[in-house]
C-alpha positions as CSV (number, residue, x, y, z in Angstrom):
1,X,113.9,114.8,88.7
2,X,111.1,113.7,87.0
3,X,108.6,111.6,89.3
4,X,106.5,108.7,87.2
5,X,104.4,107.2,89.9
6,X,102.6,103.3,89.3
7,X,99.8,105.4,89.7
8,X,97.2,108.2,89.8
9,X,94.0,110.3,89.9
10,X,93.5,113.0,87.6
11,X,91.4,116.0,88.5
12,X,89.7,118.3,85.6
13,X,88.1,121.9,86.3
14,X,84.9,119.9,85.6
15,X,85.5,118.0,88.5
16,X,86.0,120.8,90.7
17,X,83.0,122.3,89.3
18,X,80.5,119.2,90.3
19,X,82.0,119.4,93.7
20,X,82.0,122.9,94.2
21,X,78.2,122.7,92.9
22,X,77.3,120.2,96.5
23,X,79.1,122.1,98.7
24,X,76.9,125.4,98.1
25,X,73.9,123.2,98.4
26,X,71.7,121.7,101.0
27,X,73.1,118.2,100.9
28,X,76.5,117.0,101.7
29,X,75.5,113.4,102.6
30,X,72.3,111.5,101.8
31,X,71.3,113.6,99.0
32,X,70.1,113.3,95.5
33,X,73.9,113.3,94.0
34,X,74.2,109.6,96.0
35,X,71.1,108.2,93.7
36,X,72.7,110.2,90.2
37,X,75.5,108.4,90.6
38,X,74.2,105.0,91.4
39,X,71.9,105.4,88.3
40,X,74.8,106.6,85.8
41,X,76.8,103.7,86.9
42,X,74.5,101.2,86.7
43,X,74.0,102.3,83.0
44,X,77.8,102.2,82.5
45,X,78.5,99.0,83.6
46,X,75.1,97.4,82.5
47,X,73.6,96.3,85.8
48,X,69.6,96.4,87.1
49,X,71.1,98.4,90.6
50,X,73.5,100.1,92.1
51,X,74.3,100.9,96.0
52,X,77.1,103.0,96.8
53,X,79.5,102.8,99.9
54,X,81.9,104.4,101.7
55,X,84.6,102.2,99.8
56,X,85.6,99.0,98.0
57,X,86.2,96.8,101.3
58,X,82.5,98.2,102.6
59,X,81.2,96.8,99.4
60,X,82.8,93.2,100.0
61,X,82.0,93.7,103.7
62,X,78.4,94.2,103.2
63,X,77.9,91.8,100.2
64,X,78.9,88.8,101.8
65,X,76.5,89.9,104.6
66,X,73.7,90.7,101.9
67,X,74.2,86.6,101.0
68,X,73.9,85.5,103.9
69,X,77.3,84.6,105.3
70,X,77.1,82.9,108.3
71,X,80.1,82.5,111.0
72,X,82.1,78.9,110.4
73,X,81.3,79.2,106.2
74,X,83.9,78.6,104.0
75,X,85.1,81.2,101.2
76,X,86.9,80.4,97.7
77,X,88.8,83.0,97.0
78,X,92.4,84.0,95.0
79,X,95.7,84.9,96.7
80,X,96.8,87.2,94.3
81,X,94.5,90.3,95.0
82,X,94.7,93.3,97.9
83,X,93.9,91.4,101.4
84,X,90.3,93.4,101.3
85,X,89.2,90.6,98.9
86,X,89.8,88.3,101.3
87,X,89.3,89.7,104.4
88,X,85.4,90.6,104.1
89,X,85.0,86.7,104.6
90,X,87.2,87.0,107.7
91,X,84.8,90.2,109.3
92,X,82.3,87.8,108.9
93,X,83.7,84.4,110.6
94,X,83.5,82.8,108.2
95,X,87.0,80.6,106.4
96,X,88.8,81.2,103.5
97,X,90.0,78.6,101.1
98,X,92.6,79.4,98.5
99,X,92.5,78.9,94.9
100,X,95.6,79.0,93.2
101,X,96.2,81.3,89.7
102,X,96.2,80.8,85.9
103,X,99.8,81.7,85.3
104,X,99.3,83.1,81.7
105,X,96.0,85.3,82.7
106,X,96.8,85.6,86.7
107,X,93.2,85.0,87.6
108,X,91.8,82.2,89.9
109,X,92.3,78.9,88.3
110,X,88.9,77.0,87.7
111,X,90.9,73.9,88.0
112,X,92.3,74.7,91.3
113,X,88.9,75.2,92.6
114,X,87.8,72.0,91.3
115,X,90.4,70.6,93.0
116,X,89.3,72.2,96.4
117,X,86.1,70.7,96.0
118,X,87.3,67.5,96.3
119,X,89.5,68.0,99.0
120,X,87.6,69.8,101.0
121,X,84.1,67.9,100.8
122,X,83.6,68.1,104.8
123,X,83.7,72.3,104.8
124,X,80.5,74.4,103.9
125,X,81.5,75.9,101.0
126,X,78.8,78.7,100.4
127,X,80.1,81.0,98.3
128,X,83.0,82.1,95.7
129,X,85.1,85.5,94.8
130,X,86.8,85.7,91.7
131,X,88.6,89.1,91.3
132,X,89.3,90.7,88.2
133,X,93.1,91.3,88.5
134,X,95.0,93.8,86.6
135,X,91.6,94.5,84.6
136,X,91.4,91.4,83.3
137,X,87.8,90.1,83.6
138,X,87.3,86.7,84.9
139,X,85.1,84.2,82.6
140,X,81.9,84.7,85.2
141,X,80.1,81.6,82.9
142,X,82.2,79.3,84.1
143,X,82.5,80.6,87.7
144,X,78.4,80.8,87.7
145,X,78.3,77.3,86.0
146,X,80.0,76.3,88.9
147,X,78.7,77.7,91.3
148,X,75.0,76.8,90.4
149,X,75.7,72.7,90.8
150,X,77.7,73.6,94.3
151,X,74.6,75.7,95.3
152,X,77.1,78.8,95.9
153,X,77.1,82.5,95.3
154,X,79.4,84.5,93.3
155,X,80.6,88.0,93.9
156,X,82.8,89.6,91.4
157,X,85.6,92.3,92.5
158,X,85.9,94.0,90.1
159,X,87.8,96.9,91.4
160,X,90.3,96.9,88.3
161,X,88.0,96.4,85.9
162,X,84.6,98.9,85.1
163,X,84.5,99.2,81.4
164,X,86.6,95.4,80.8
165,X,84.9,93.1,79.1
166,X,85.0,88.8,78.5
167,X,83.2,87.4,75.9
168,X,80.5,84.3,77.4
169,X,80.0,80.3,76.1
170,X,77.6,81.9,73.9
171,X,79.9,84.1,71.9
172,X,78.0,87.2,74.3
173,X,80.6,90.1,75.5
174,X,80.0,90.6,79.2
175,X,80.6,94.3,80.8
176,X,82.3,93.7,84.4
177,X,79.5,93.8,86.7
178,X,76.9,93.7,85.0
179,X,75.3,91.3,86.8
180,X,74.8,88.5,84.0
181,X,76.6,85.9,86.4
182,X,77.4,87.3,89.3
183,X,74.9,87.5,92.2
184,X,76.5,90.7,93.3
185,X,79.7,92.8,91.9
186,X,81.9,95.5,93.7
187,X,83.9,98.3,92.8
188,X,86.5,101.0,94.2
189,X,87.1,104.6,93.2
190,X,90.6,104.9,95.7
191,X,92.7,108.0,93.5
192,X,94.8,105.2,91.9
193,X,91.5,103.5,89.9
194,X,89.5,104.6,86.7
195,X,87.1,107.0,88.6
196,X,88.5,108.6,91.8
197,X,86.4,110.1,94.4
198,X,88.9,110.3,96.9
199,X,87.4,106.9,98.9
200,X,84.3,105.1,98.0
201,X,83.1,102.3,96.5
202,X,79.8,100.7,94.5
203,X,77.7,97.2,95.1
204,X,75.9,96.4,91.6
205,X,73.8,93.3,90.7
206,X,70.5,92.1,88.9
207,X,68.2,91.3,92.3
208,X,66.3,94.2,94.0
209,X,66.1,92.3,96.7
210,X,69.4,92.4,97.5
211,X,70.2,95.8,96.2
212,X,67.4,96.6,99.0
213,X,69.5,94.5,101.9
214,X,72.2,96.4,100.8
215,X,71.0,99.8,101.3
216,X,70.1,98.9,104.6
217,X,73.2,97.2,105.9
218,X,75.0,100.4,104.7
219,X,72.8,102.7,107.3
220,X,73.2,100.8,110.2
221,X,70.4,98.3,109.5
222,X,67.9,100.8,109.2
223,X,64.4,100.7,106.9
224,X,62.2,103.8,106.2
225,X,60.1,101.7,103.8
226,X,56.7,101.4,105.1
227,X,55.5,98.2,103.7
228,X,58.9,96.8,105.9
229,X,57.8,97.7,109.0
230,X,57.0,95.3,111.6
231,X,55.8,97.3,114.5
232,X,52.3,98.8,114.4
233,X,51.1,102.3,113.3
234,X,49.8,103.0,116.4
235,X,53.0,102.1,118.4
236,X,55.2,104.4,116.3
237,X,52.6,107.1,116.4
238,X,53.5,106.4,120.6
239,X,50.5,104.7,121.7
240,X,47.9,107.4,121.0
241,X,44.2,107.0,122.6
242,X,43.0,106.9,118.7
243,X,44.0,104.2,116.8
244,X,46.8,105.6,114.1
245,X,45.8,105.0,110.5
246,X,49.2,105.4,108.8
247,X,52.6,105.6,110.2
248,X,54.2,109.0,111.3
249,X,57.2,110.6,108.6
250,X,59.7,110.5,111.9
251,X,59.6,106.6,112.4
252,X,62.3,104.1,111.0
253,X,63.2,100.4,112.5
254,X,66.3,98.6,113.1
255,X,66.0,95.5,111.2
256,X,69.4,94.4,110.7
257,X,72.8,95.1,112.7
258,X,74.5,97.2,110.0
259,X,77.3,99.7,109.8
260,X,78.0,103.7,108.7
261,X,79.2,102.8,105.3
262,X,77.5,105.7,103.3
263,X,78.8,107.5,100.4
264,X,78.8,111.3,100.7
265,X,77.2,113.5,98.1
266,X,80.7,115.2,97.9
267,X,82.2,112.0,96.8
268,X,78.9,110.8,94.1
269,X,79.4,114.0,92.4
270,X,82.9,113.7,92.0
271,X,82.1,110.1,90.6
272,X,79.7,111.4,88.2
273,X,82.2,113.6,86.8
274,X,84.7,111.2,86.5
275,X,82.1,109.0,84.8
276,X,81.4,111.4,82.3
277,X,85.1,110.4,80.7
278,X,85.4,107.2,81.8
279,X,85.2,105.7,78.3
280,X,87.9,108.4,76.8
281,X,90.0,107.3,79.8
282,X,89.9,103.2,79.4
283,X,90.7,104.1,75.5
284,X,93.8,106.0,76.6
285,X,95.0,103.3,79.3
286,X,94.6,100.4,75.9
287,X,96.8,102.6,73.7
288,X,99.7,103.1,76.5
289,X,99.1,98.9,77.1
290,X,99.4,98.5,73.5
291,X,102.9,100.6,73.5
292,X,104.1,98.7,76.1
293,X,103.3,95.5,74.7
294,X,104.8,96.4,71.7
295,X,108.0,97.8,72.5
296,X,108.2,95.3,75.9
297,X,107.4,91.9,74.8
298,X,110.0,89.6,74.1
299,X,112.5,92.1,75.5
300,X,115.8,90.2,77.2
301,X,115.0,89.8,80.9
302,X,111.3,89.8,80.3
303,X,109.7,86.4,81.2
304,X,106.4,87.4,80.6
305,X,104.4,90.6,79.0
306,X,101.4,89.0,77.5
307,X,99.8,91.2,74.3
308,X,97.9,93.5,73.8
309,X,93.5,92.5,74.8
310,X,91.2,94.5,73.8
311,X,88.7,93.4,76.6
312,X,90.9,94.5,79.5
313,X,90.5,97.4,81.4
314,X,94.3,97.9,82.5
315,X,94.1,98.9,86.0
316,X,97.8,97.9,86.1
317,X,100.3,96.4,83.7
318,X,102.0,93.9,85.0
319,X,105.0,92.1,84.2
320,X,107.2,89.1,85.2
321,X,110.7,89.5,84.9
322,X,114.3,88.7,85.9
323,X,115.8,89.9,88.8
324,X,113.0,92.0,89.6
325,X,114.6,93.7,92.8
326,X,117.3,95.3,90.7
327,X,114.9,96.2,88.2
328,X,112.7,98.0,90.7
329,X,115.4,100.0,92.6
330,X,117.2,100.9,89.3
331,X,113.5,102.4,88.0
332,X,113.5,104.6,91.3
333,X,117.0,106.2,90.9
334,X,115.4,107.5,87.0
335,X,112.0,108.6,89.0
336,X,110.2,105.8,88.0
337,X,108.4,104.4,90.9
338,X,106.8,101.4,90.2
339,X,104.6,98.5,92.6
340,X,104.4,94.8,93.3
341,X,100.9,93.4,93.1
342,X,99.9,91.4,94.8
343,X,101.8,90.0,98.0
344,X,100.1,86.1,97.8
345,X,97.6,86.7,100.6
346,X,97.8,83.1,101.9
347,X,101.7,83.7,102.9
348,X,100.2,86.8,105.0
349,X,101.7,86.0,108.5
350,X,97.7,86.7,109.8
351,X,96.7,83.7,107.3
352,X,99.9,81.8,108.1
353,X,98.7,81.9,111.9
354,X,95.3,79.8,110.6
355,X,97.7,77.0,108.5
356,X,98.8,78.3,104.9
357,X,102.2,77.9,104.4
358,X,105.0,78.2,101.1
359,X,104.2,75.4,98.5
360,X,100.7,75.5,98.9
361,X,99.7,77.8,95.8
362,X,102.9,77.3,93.6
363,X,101.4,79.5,90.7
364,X,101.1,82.3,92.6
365,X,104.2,82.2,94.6
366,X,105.7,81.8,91.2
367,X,104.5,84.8,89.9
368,X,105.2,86.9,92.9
369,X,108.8,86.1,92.9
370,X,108.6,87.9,89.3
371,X,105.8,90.5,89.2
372,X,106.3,94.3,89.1
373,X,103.5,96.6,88.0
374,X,105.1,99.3,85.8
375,X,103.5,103.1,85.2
376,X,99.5,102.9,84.1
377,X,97.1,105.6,84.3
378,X,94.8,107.6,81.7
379,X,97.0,110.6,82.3
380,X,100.2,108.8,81.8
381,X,102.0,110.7,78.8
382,X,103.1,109.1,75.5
383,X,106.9,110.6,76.1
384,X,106.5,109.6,80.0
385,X,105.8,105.9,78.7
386,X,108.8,106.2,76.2
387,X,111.2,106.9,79.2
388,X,109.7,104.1,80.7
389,X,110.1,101.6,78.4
390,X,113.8,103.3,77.4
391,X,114.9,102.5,81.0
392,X,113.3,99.0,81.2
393,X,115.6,98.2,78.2
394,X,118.6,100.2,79.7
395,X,118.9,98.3,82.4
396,X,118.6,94.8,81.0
397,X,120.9,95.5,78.7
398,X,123.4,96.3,81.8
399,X,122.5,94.1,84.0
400,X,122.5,90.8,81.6
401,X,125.8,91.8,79.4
C-alpha cells in the first residue's frame, strides 16, 4: 500500500554532495560551514544575526537565558504549540501563563493576554512567546506594541514559518524572524520542517549584543574574545617573571554557566543546501494548500478549512472537522497517515500538576477536539494530494449518509 505520511524531509544528490564535501575535510564541528550558514540565513529571513544550535528547543532554551530569565518570572505563552515552546520557560524556573487562541487563525489571542494582564497584576511578567502555528505568522506589531508598555521581551518561534510573511500597522510585509519586532526569533530544521538537517536549530535577531550572549551560552559559557576577558594577561600567560603584554592564543574564560548546544558542520552544510531551494519549496507547499483549499473547503463534515494566504508558510495544514477519530483511522487503513497538532499544553498532566485544568482555555480545547493535520510537504505529489482529498470526501460521504 501506498504510505502518505503528515510529513517529511527530502534529500537531493546536492545535498549529499555538501555533506559529503565536510566529511573529507578538516572540520566536522566548529568550522567555517557553522558561520556560512548562519550568514545565508540571516539573508533569507532578513535578520542583522544568526547563532545556530544543536536544535529548536536549544534555541528557546538559550534565548530566554540570553534575556535574562530569572527563576520565579512569569512567561505568556500559547497552549496550542509542541511543549518545547513552553518548556524553555520551565528549564529556567521561571512560570508559565497561558493565553488562549484566535479560533479562526489559531494563534495566541492578543485579547486573552490582555486579559492576563489584569488578572494577574501581582506576577512578574517579563516576557512573551508568540509562536507561529501552522506557518501562520503572528502580527509581531501588536505583540511588540505590547510588550513595550509592559516593559517585556518578545521571542518569536517560528519553527513553522521561515519564508511566511504578515504584513505590519504600516502596510510593511514582515519576513518571520526578521527581527523588526521581535527581540529574538528561533527556528528548527527536525526532517519534518522546510530545511532538514537531521536536528538543529537557529537563534536570529537585530542586537549583537545578544547574538554575542548567545554564542556563548551555546559553548558552555565560554569567551575567546579578548576585549571580554576579565583576568589579566599576565595571569593567563601563568604568572611569568615578565609582565605579559598580550594574552596567549590557548586562553578562554568561563563567563557564564552554559551548555553543549553546538551545531555540527555536518548539519550547517546540509542547511545550506537545503537553503539553496528553500524558496522553490515554500512555492510548492502554497500550491498543494491552495488545492486543498479548493477542493476541501466547505466539504460536508468540514467545520473549518480557512483559504488559501499567500503569507503563510504551510508547515502543516490543518483542519477542524467532525468526528475526527473516524476520520483519522479511516485515513490510515488508505495509507494516509495523518497528525493531531497540538495536544493543548496547559491540559499536560506535568502542567495540570502546577493548577491548569479543562475550561480554562476554551478556544483551544475547542479546537483540539476537532484538529487533524492532513499530508504537507514540498515533495508531496499533485496525484498523492488528489488521493488525499478523494478519501477525505469518501469518507464523509459514508460516514454522514
Amino acid at each position: 500500500m501506498k504510505i502518505i505520511p503528515y510529513g517529511k524531509q527530502e534529500i537531493t544528490e546536492s545535498d549529499i554532495a555538501a555533506v559529503v564535501s565536510v566529511l573529507q575535510s578538516d572540520f566536522l564541528t566548529q568550522g567555517p560551514a557553522i558561520a556560512a550558514f548562519e550568514k545565508t540565513f540571516a539573508q533569507y529571513v532578513g535578520a542583522e544575526h544568526a547563532v545556530a544550535v544543536s536544535n529548536g528547543t536549544a534555541a528557546l532554551h538559550l534565548s530566554v537565558l540570553a534575556l535574562g530569565i530569572k527563576p520565579g518570572d512569569y512567561v505568556i505563552c500559547t497552549p496550542i504549540t509542541f511543549v518545547a515552546s513552553i518548556n524553555c520557560v520551565r528549564y529556567c524556573g521561571g512560570n508559565v501563563l497561558f493565553a488562549d487562541i484566535d479560533p479562526e487563525t489559531h494563534l495566541m489571542d492578543i485579547r486573552s493576554v490582555e486579559r492576563l494582564i489584569e488578572e494577574h497584576k501581582d506576577k512578574e511578567i517579563v516576557g512573551i512567546i508568540p509562536v507561529d502555528f501552522e506557518g501562520r505568522v503572528c502580527s509581531l506589531d501588536a505583540f511588540r506594541s505590547l510588550a513595550d508598555e509592559q516593559g517585556w521581551w518578545l521571542l518569536e518561534d517560528a519553527c513553522h514559518a521561515p519564508g511566511g510573511t504578515f504584513t505590519d500597522a504600516n502596510g510593511q510585509v514582515q519576513h518571520a524572524g526578521n527581527g523588526a519586532y521581535a527581540h529574538a526569533a528561533i527556528f528548527s530544521f527536525h526532517p519534518v520542517k522546510h530545511i532538514a538537517t537531521g536536528e538543529g536549530g537557529m537563534i536570529t535577531t537585530h542586537s549583537a549584543e545578544l547574538a554575542e550572549k548567545l554564542r556563548q551560552l551555546r559553548t558552555h559559557g565560554i569567551t575567546r574574545n579578548t576585549e571580554q576577558f576579565r583576568n589579566s594577561a599576565d595571569f593567563a600567560n601563568g604568572n611569568i617573571p615578565e609582565k605579559a603584554l598580550d594574552y596567549p592564543g590557548w586562553y578562554m574564560e568561563l563567563h557564564d554557566l552554559g551548555y553543549n548546544y553546538r551545531l555540527t558542520d555536518i548539519q550547517a552544510a546540509l542547511g545550506v543546501a537545503q537553503l539553496g531551494r528553500a524558496p522553490l519549496n515554500l512555492e510548492k507547499r502554497r500550491e498543494i494548500a491552495t488545492f486543498y483549499a479548493e477542493k476541501l473547503h466547505g466539504t460536508k463534515g468540514i467545520i473549518r478549512c480557512n483559504p488559501f494566504n499567500p503569507h503563510h508558510a504551510y508547515h502543516l495544514f490543518v483542519l477542524e472537522v467532525e468526528n475526527r477519530r473516524g476520520l483519522y483511522d479511516y485515513l490510515r487503513t488508505k495509507g494516509i497517515f495523518c497528525q493531531i497538532h497540538y495536544i493543548p499544553a496547559h491540559l499536560m498532566p506535568y502542567y495540570r500538576e502546577l493548577g491548569w485544568k479543562e475550561g480554562d482555555l476554551p478556544n483551544a480545547e475547542r479546537y483540539y477536539s476537532q484538529c487533524i493535520s492532513i499530508p504537507m510537504y514540498h515533495s508531496l505529489t499533485k496525484e498523492d494530494a488528489a488521493y488525499v482529498v478523494k478519501h477525505i470526501h469518501a469518507f464523509y460521504e459514508t460516514s454522514l449518509t
